[in-house]
RODO-2510 file (C-alpha; in nm, 4 decimals, decimal comma):
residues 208
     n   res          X          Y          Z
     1     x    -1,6903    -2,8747    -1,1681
     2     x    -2,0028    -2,8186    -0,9323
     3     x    -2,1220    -3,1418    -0,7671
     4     x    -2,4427    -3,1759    -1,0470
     5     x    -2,1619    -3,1485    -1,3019
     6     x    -1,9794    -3,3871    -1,1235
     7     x    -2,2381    -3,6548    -1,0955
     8     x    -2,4061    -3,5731    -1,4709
     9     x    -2,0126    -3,7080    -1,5364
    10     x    -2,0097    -4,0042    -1,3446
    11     x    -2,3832    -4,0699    -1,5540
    12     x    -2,1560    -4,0682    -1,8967
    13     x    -1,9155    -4,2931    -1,8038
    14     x    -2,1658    -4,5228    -1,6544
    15     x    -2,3686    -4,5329    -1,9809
    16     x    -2,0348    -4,5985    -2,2298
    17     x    -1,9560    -4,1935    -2,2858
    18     x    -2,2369    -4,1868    -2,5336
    19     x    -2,3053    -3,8758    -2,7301
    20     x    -2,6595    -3,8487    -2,6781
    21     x    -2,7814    -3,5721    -2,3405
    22     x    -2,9510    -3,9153    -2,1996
    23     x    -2,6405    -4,0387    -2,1226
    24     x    -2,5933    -3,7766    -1,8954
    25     x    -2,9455    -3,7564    -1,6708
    26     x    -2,9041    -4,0669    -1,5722
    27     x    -2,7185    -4,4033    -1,4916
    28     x    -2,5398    -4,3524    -1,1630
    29     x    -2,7667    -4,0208    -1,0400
    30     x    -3,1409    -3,9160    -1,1421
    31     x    -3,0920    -3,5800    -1,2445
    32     x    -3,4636    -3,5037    -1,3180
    33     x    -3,4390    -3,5238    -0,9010
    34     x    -3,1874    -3,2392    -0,8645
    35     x    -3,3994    -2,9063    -0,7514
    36     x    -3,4809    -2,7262    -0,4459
    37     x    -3,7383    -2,6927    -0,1680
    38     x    -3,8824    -2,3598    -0,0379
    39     x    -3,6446    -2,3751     0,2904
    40     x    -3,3472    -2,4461     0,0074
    41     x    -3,2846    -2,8036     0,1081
    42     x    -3,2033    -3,0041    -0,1849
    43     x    -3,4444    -3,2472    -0,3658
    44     x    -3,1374    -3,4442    -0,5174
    45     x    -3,1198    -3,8003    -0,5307
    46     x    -2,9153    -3,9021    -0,2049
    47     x    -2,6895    -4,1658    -0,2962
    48     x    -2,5602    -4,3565    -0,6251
    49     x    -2,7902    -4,6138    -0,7534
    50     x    -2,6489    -4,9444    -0,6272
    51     x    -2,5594    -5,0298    -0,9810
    52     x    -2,3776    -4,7201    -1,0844
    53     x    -2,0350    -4,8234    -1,2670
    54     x    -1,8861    -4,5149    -1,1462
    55     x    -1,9808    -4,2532    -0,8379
    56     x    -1,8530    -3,9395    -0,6734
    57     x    -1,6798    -4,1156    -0,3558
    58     x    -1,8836    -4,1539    -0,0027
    59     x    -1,7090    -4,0287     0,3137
    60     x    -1,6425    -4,3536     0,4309
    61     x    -1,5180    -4,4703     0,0618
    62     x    -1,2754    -4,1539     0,0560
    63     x    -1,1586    -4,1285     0,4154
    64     x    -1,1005    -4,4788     0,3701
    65     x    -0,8668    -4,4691     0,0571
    66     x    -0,6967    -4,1580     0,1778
    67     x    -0,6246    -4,2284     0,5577
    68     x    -0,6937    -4,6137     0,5902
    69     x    -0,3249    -4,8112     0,6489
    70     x    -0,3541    -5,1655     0,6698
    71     x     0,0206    -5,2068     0,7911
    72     x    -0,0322    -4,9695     1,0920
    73     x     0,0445    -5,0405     1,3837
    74     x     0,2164    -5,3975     1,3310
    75     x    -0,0219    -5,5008     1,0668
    76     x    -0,3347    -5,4663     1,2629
    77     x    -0,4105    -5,1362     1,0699
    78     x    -0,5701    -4,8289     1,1707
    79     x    -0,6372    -4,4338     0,9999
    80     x    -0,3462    -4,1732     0,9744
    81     x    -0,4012    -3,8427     1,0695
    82     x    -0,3100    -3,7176     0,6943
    83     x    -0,3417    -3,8790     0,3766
    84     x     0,0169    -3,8866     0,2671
    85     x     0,0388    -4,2205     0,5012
    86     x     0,1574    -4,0160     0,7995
    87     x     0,0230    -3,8680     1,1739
    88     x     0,1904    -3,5738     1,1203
    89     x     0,1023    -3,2886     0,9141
    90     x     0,2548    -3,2721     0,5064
    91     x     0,5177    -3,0524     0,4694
    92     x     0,4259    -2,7137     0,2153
    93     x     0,6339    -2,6445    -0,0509
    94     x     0,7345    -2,7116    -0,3852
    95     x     0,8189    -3,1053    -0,4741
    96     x     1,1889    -3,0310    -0,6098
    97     x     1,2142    -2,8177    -0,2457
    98     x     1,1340    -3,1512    -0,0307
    99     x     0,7895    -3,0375     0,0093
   100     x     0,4768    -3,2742     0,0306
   101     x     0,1891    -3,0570    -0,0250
   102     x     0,1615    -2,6828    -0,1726
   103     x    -0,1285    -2,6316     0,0480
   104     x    -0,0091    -2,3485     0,2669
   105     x     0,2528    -2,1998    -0,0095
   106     x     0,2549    -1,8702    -0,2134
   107     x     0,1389    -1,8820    -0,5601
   108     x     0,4350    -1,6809    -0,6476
   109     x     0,6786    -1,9927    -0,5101
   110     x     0,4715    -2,3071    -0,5902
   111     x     0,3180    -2,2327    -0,8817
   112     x     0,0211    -2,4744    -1,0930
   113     x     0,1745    -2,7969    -1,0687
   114     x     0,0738    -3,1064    -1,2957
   115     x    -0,0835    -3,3967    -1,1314
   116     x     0,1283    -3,6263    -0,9330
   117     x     0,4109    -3,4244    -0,8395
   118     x     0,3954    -3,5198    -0,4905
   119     x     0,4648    -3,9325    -0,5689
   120     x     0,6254    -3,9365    -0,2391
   121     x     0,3194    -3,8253    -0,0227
   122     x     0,0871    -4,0990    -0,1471
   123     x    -0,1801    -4,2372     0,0793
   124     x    -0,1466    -4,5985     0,2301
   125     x    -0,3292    -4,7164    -0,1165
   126     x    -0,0954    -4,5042    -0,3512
   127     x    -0,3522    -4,2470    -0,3850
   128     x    -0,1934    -3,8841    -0,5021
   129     x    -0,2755    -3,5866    -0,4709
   130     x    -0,4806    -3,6049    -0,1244
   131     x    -0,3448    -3,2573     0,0281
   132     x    -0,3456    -2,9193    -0,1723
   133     x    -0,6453    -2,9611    -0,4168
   134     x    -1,0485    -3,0075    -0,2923
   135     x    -1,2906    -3,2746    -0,4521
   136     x    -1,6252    -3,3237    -0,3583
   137     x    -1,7822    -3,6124    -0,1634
   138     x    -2,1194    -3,7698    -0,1954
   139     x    -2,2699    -3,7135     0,1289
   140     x    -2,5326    -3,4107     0,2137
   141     x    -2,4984    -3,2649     0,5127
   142     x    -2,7664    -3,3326     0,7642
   143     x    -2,9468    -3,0268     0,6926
   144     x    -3,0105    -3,2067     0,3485
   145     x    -2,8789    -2,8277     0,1930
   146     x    -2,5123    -2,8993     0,0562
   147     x    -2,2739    -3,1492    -0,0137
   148     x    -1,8971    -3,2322     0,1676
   149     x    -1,5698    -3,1650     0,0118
   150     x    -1,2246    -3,3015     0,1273
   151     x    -0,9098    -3,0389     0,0990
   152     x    -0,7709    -2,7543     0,1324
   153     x    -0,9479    -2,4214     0,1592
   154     x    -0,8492    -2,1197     0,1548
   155     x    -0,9780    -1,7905     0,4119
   156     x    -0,8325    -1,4575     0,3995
   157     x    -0,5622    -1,5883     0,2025
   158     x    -0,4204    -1,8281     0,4592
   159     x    -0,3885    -2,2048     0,3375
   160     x    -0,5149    -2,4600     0,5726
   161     x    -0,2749    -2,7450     0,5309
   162     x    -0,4285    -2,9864     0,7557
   163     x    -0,6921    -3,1176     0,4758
   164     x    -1,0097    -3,0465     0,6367
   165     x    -1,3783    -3,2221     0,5688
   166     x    -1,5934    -2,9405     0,4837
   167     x    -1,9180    -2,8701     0,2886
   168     x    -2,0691    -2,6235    -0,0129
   169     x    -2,4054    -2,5748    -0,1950
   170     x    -2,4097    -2,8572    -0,4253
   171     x    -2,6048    -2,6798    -0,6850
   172     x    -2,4470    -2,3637    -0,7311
   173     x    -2,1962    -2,4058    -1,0295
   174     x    -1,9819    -2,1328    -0,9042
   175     x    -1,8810    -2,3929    -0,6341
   176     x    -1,6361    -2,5735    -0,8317
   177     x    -1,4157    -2,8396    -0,7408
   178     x    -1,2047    -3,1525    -0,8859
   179     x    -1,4055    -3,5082    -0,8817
   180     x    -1,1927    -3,8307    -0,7691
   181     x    -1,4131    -4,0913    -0,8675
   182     x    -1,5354    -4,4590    -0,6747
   183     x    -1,6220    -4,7814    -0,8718
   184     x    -1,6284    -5,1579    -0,8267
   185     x    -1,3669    -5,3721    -0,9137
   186     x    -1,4405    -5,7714    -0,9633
   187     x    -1,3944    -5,8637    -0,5980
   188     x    -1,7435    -5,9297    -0,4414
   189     x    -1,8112    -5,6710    -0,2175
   190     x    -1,5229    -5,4107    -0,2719
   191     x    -1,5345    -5,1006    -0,3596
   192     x    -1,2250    -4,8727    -0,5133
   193     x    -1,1177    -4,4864    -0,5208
   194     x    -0,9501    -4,4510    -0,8521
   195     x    -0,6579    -4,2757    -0,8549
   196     x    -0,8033    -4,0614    -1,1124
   197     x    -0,9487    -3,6909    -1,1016
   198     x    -1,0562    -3,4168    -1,3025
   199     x    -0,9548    -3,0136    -1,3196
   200     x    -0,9224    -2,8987    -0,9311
   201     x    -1,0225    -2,5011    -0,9882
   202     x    -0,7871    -2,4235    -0,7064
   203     x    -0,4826    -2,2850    -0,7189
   204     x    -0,2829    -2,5727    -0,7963
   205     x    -0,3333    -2,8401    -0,9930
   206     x    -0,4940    -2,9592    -1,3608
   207     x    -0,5773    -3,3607    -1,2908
   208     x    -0,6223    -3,4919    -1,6571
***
């Protein structure tokens, strides 16, 4: 999904999944914001509204869940370098191969794979699915003209495998990617990733 699809889906689920379009323009994200000034910055709302049930994932939210370990280094914590709760990079190729990603594999040897078949490169919060696929992030860039995604992307047919922070125009809906979504949990102050995502439109993976 594009990232307006993205947040008019985190709107739904904030307002109960009603049927009616309202539930959809608003609730988490003003859509009646989302447009486009003359030197094609965006006019969307920022950020969630602080009482959205359910929002696409900040940087610091996702980096967080994907690289944070609290038991590294002795227990005093610290970030991994990848988010399958290691400093070294996943290793591509097919789960019932050994691999730990199929970022940097041929369609024609890892083919779609269903969500989760990785269990074994989890992040440090049991997070799956954090190399191979892309989902979008919250933040605009700081020319205020697209939006960050976290994965793997793809040039001249080469897979990076090393999960890279990138960004794409937020309000083209050609620029698809999956959603992992952010909500609170009833623990003043905290803040969770759920381990739950939608379609990925890359070459691996339907998240249901």
């Amino acid at each position: 999904m594009s990232w307006r699809h993205a947040a008019r889906f985190c709107n739904w689920l904030h307002n109960g999944r009603a049927s009616g379009q309202w539930a959809f323009e608003d609730g988490a994200y003003d859509t009646s914001t989302f447009g486009m000034n003359e030197d094609w910055t965006l006019t969307d709302q920022a950020e969630h509204d602080p009482d959205a049930k359910f929002w696409i994932p900040t940087m610091d939210e996702y980096v967080k869940g994907m690289f944070w370990d609290p038991a590294k280094d002795g227990g005093a914590g610290g970030y991994r370098a990848y988010p399958h709760s290691k400093d070294v990079p996943p290793i591509p190729g097919a789960p019932w191969a050994g691999g730990e990603t199929d970022a940097g594999t041929d369609d024609e040897i890892v083919p779609y794979l269903d969500v989760g078949s990785y269990p074994w490169a989890a992040s440090p919060w049991g997070l799956l699915d954090g190399s191979g696929g892309r989902e979008w992030l919250e933040d605009l860039t700081a020319d205020g003209g697209s939006r960050f995604k976290h994965g793997s992307f793809q040039y001249d047919n080469m897979y990076d495998i090393w999960d890279l922070i990138d960004h794409w125009d937020a309000s083209n809906p050609e620029f698809a990617s999956g959603l992992r979504l952010a909500s609170s949990i009833p623990s003043p102050g905290t803040v969770v990733i759920l381990a739950f995502a939608l379609g990925v439109p890359t070459r691996r993976r339907c998240f249901a």
